[in-house]
KENUBA-880178 format. One record per residue: x, y negated, z negated of N, C-alpha, C in turn. Coordinates in steps of 0.05 Angstrom, whole numbers, padded with zeros to 5 digits, always signed. Example, Ala and Ser with C-alpha at 12.3 -4.5 7.8 and 13.67 -1.06 7.14 Angstrom:
// residues 2
+00264+00114-00156+00246+00090-00156+00264+00066-00156;+00257+00045-00142+00273+00021-00143+00258-00001-00157;
***
This chain:
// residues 191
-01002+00849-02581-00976+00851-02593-00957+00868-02576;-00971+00887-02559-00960+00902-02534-00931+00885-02525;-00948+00858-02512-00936+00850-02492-00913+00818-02505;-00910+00826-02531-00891+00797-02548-00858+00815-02551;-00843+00793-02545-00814+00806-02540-00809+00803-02570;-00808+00823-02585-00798+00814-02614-00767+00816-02632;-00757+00796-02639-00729+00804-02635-00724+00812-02659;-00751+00799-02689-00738+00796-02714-00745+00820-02725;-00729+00840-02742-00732+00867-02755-00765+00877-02760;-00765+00853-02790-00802+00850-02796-00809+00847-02788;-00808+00832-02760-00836+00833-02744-00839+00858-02727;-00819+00868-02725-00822+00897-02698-00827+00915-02720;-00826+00917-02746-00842+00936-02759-00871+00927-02759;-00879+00900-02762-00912+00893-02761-00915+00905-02734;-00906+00903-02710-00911+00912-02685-00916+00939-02688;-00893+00959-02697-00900+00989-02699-00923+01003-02713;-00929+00973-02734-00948+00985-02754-00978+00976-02747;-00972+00956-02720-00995+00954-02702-01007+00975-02690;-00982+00976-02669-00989+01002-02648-00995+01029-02665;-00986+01032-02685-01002+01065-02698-01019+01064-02701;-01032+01036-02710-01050+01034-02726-01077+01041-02699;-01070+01030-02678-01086+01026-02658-01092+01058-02636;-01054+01076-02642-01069+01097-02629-01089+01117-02654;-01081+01119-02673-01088+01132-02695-01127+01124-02704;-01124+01096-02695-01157+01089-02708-01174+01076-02678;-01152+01061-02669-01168+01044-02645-01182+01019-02650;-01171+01013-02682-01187+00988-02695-01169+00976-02719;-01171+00946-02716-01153+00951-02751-01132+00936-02758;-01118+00934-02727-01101+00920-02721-01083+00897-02740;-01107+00878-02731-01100+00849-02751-01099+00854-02775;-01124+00874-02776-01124+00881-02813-01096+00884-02819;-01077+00906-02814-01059+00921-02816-01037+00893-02819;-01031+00888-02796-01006+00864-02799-01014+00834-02817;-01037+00842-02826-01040+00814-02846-01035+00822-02865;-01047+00864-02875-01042+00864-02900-01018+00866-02906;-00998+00885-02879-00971+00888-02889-00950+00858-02894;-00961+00836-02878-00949+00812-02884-00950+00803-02906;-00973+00803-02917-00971+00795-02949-00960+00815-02970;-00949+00833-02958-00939+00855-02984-00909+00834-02981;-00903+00840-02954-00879+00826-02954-00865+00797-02957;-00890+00783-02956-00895+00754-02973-00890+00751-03003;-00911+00769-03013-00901+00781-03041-00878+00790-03055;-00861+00805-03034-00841+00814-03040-00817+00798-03036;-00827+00774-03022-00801+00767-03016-00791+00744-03038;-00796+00731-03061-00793+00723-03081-00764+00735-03103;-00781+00768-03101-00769+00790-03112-00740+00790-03109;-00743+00791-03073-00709+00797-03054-00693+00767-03062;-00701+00746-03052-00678+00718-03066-00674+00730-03092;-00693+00733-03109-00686+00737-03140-00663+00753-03144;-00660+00772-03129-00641+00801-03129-00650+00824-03140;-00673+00827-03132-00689+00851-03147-00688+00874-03125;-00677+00890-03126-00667+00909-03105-00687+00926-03090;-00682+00926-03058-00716+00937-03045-00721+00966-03059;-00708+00983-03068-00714+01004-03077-00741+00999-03104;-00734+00978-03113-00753+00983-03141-00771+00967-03131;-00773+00939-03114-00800+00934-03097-00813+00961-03082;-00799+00971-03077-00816+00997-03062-00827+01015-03087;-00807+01025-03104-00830+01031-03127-00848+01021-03144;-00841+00998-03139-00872+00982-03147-00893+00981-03136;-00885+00983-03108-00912+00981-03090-00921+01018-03091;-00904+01039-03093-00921+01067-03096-00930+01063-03114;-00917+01051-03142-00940+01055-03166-00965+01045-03173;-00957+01025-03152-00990+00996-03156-01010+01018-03132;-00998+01032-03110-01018+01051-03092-01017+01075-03112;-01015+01089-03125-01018+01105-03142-01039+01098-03164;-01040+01070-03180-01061+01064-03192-01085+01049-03172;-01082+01045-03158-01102+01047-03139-01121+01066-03127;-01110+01083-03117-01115+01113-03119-01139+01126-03134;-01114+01124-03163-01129+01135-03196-01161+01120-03192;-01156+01089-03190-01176+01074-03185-01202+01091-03183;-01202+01090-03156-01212+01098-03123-01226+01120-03140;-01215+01142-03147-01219+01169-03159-01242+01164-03180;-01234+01152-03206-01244+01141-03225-01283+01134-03211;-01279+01109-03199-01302+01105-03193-01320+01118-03161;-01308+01139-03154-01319+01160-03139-01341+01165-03152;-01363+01180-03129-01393+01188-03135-01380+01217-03121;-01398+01242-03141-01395+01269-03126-01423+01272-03112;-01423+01288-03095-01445+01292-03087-01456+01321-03081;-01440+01327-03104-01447+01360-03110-01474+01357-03124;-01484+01381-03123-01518+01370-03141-01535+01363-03126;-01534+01349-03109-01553+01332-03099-01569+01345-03073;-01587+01328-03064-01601+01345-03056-01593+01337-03014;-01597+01344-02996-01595+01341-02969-01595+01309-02952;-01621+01298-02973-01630+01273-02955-01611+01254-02979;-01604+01258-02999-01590+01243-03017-01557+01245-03012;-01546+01275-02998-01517+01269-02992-01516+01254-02968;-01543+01252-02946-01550+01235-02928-01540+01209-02925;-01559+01207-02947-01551+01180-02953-01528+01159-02961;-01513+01185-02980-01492+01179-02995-01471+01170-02974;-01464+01203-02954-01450+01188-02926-01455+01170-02910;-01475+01161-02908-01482+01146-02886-01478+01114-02897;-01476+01118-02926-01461+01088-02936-01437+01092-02934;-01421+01119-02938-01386+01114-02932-01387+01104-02908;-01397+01124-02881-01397+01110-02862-01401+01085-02851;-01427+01076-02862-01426+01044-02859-01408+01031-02862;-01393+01032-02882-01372+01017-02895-01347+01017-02876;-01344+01035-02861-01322+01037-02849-01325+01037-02818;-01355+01029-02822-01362+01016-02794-01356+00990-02787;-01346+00978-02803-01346+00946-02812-01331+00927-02783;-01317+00946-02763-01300+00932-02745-01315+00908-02731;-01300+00893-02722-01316+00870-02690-01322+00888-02679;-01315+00916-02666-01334+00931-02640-01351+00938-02651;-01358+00950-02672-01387+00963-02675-01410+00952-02701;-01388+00929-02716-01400+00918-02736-01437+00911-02740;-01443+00913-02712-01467+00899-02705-01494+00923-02705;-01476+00953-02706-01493+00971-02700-01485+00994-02727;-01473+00977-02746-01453+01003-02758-01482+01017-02764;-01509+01022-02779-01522+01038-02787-01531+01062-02764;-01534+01049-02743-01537+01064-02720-01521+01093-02722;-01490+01076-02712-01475+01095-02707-01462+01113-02743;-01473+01107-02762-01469+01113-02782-01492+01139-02787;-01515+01134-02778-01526+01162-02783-01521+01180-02760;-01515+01174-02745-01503+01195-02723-01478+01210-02729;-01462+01188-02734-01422+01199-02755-01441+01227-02771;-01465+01218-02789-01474+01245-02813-01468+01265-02801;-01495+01260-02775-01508+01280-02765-01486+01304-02748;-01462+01292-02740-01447+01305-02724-01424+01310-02750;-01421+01301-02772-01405+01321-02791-01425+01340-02806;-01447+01331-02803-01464+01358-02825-01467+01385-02815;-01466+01370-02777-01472+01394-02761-01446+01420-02762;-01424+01409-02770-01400+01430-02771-01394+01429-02808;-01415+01421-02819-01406+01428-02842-01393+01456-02857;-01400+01469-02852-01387+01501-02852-01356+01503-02836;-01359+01496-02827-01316+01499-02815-01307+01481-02821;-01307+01455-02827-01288+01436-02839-01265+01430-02813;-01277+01435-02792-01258+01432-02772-01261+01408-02753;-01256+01380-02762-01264+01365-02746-01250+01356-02719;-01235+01365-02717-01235+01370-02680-01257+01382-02663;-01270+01394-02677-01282+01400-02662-01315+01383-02650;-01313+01362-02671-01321+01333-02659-01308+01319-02627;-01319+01321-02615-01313+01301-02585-01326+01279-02587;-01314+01257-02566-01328+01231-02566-01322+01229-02530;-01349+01222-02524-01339+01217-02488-01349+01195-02476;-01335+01185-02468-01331+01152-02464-01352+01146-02443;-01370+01137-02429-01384+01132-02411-01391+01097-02405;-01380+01092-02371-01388+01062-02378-01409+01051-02375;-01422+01033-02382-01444+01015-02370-01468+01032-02392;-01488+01005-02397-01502+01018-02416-01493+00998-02443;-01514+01004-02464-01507+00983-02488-01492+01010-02508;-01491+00992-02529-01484+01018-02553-01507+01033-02563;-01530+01024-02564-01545+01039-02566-01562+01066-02557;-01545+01063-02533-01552+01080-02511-01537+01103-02515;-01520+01096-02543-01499+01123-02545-01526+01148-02558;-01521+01170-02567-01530+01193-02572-01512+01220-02584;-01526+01232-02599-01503+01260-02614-01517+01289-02586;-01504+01304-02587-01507+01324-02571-01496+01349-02588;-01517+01354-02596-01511+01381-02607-01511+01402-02593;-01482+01405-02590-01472+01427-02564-01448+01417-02550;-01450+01432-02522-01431+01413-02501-01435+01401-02484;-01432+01376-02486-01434+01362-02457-01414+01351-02439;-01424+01351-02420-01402+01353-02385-01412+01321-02371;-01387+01307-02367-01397+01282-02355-01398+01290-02329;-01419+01301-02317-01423+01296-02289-01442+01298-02272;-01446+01292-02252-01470+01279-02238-01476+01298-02224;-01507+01303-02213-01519+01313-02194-01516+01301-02171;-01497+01316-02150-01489+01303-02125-01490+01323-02099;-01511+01340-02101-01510+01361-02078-01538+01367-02069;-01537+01376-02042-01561+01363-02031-01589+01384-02038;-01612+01375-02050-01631+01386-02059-01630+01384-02096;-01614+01363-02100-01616+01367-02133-01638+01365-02144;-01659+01346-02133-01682+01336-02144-01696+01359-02146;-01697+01385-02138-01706+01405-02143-01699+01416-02164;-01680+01426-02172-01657+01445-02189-01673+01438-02218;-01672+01454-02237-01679+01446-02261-01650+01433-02276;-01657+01408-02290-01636+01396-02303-01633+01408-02337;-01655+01421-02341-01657+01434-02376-01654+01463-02379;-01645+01471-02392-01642+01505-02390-01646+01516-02426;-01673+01522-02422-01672+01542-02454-01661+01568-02458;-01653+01567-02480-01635+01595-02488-01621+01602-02463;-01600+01591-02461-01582+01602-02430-01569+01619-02433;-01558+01647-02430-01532+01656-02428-01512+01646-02419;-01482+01647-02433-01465+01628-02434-01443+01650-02426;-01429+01643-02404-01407+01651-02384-01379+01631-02391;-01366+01635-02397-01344+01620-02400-01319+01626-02379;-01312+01606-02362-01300+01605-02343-01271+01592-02347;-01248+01606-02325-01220+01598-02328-01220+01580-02301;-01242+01574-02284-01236+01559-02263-01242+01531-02263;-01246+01515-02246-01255+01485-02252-01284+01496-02226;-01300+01473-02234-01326+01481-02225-01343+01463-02201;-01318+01456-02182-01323+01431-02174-01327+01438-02148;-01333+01431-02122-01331+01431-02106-01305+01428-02086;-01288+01439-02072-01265+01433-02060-01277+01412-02035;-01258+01399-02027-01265+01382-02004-01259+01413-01983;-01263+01394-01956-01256+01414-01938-01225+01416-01928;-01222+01392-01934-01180+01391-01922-01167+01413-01939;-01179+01415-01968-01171+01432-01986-01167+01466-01981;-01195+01460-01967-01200+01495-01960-01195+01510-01937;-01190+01484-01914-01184+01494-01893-01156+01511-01886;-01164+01524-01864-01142+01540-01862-01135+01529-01833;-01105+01533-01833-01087+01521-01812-01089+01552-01799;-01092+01561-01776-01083+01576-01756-01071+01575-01729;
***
């Protein structure tokens, strides 16, 4: 939808409501401009009639408002319960909203992992503090949770096969520099 010259109003709002949709989730897309097309399929009956967009629009908050209530209504708490049962409980929200073409095929996979990496910060409620790091080549299954930090980068200096790659209980130094090697054009000095 990037790349379509769109001239007509509604459609460059289905466009806008593409592209958010896509930096915001990364999935969804079609969903999004099919559902918003049929609101406005629906609505458009209304507009010939002369029913003024103001009260189509409050029809549509009040129909998402009882929807909502809905939603609420038939919610499960999962207060009470016991560890392997809120487990579970999430790992069916998650499923569910694993449902995309990219990952549809693996949603349980990546659905007990989604748990495992919100249970792990359950105490701060801070989910930024979730990372995701992209790596190519490899299946999806090959993905993994890392409890901790991990650094994409390679052993590339001479004698690595020696070095230990695992470190128990490490002391942790936190640094303001980058940790890389300079080339030599970098470091050299002109005299």
């Amino acid at each position: 939808m990037k790349l379509l010259n769109i001239i007509h109003p509604a459609a460059k709002i289905l466009v806008d409501i593409a592209k958010s949709q896509d930096s915001e989730v990364g999935d969804g897309t079609t969903t999004v401009v099919l559902l918003a097309g049929e609101f406005l399929k629906e609505a458009n009956p209304f507009i010939e009639d002369g029913v003024h967009p103001q009260n189509i629009i409050r029809s549509y908050r009040a129909a998402g408002n009882l929807a909502i209530s809905k939603v609420k209504e038939l919610s499960v708490s999962k207060e009470g319960k016991s560890l392997e049962e809120k487990k579970s409980l999430l790992a069916k929200c998650a499923a569910t909203t694993l449902s995309s073409k990219l990952i549809g095929g693996e949603k349980e996979f990546f659905a007990e992992m989604v748990v495992d990496a919100v249970l792990a910060i359950v105490n701060d409620d801070r989910l930024n503090l979730l990372g995701i790091k992209k790596v190519l080549g490899g299946t999806m299954r090959d993905s993994f949770l890392v409890n901790g930090v991990a650094f994409k980068k390679t052993f590339s200096y001479a004698g690595f096969e020696q070095q230990p790659k695992k470190f128990l209980n490490p002391k942790i130094l936190l640094l303001n520099i980058e940790l890389e090697l300079k080339s030599e054009k970098e470091n050299a000095e002109i005299r």
